[in-house]
C-alpha positions as CSV (number, residue, x, y, z in Angstrom):
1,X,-5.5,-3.4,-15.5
2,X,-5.0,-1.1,-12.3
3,X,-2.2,1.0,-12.2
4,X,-0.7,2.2,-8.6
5,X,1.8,4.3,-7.6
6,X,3.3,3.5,-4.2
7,X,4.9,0.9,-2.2
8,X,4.7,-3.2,-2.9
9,X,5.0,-4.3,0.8
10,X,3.9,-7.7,2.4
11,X,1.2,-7.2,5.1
12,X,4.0,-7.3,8.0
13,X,5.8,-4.6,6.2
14,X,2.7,-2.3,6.1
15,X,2.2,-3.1,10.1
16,X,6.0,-2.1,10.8
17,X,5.6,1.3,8.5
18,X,2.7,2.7,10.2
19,X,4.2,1.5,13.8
20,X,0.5,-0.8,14.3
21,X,0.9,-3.8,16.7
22,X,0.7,-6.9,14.8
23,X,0.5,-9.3,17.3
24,X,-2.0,-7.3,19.0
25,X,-4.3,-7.0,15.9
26,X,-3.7,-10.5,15.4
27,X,-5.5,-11.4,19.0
28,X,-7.8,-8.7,18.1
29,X,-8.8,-10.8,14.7
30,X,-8.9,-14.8,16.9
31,X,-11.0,-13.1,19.1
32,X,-13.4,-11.4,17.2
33,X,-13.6,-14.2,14.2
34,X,-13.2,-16.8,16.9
35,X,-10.3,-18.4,14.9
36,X,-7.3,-20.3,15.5
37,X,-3.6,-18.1,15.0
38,X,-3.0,-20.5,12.3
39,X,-6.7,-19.5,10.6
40,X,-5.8,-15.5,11.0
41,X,-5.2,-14.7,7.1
42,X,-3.6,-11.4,6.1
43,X,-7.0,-11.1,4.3
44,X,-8.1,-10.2,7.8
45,X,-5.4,-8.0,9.1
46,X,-4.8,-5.8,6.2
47,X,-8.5,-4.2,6.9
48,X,-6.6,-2.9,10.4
49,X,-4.5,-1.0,7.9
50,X,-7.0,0.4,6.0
51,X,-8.8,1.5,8.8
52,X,-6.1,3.6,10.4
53,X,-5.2,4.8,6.8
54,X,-8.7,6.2,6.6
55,X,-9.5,7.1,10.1
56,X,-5.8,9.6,9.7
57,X,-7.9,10.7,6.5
58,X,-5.2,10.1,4.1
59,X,-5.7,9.6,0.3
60,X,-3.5,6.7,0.6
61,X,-4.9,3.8,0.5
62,X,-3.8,0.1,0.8
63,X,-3.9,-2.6,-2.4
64,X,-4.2,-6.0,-2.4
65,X,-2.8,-7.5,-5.8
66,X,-1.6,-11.3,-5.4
67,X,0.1,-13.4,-2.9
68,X,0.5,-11.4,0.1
69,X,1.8,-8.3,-2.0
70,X,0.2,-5.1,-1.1
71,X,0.9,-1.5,-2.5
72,X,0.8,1.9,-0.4
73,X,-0.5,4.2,-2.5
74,X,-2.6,5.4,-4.7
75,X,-4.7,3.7,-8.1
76,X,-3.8,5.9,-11.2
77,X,-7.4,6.5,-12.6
78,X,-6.6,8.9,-14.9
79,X,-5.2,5.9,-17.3
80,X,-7.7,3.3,-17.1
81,X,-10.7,3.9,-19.2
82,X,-8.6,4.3,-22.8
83,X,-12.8,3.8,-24.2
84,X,-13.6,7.1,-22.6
85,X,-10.4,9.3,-22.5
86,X,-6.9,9.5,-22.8
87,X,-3.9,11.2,-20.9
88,X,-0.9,12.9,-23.1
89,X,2.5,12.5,-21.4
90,X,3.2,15.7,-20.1
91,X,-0.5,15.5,-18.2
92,X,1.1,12.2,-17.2
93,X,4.7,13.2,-16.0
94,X,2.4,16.1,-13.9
95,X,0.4,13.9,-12.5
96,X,3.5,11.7,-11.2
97,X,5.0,14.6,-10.1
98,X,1.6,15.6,-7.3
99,X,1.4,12.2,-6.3
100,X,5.2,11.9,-5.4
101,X,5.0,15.1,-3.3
102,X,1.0,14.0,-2.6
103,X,2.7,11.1,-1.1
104,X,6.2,12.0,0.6
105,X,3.4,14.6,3.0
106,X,0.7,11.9,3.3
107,X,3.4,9.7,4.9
108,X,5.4,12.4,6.9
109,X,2.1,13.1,8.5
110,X,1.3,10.1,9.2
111,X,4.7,9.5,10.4
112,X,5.2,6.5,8.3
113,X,8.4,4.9,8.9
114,X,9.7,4.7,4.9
115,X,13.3,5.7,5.0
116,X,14.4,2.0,4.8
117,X,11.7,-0.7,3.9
118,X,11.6,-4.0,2.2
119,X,10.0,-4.4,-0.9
120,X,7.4,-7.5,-1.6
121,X,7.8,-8.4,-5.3
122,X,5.2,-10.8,-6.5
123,X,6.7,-14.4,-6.3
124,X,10.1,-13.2,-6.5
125,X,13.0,-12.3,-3.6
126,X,12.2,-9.6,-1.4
127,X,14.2,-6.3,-2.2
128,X,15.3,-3.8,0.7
129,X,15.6,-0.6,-0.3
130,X,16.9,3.3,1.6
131,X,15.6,6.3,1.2
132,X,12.6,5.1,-1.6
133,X,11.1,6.8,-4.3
134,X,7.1,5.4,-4.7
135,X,6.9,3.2,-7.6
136,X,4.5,2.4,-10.8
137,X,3.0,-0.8,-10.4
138,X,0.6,-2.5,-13.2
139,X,-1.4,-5.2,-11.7
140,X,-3.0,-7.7,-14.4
């Protein structure tokens, strides 16, 4: 089961925080995949996203989970393989504590626009929310 620390956001959410053109990367998709608008999945759009998260050469990345939900952020690693190794609390408290500061820089550079967002919970009400601190999010 993945672990992340970030931001659940639907795809329109992640557009708007990294100031990227969603209608124009919506053209961009009919065009190239010679679709329809109402064929243009956020499947499709969401790798427009990830290629201006990578091409700023940021360590965040953008997660898919289920139904449109997607998470800014990062996948905890260090807590996945319990066959192989294991992480003690205070290891796991530091590591929260780099990627919270990891993560407030990677989006000040990027000049992310995070100070009020709304949150994409998975089948449930949307939440907004000021000022955020990144969350922990298991994904089964």
């Amino acid at each position: 089961m993945p672990l992340y620390f970030g931001l659940p956001v639907c795809c329109d959410e992640a557009f708007r925080i990294f100031d990227l053109d969603l209608e124009y990367y919506i053209d961009k998709v009919i065009e190239e995949k010679n679709m329809k608008r109402e064929q243009v999945f956020y499947i499709y759009l969401i790798e427009y996203v990830r290629k201006y998260l990578k091409k700023n050469n940021t360590k965040i990345e953008i997660h898919s989970t289920d139904k449109g939900q997607y998470i800014i952020g990062y996948e905890i690693k260090e807590v996945s393989d319990i066959s192989n190794s294991f992480i003690n609390v205070d290891e796991f408290v530091d590591l929260l504590a780099k990627l919270k500061n990891q993560f407030s820089y990677e989006m000040n550079e990027l000049n992310a626009k995070w100070s009020n967002i709304t949150l994409e919970r998975l089948e449930g009400d949307e939440l907004k929310v000021i000022d955020p601190v990144p969350y922990v999010i298991e994904y089964n």
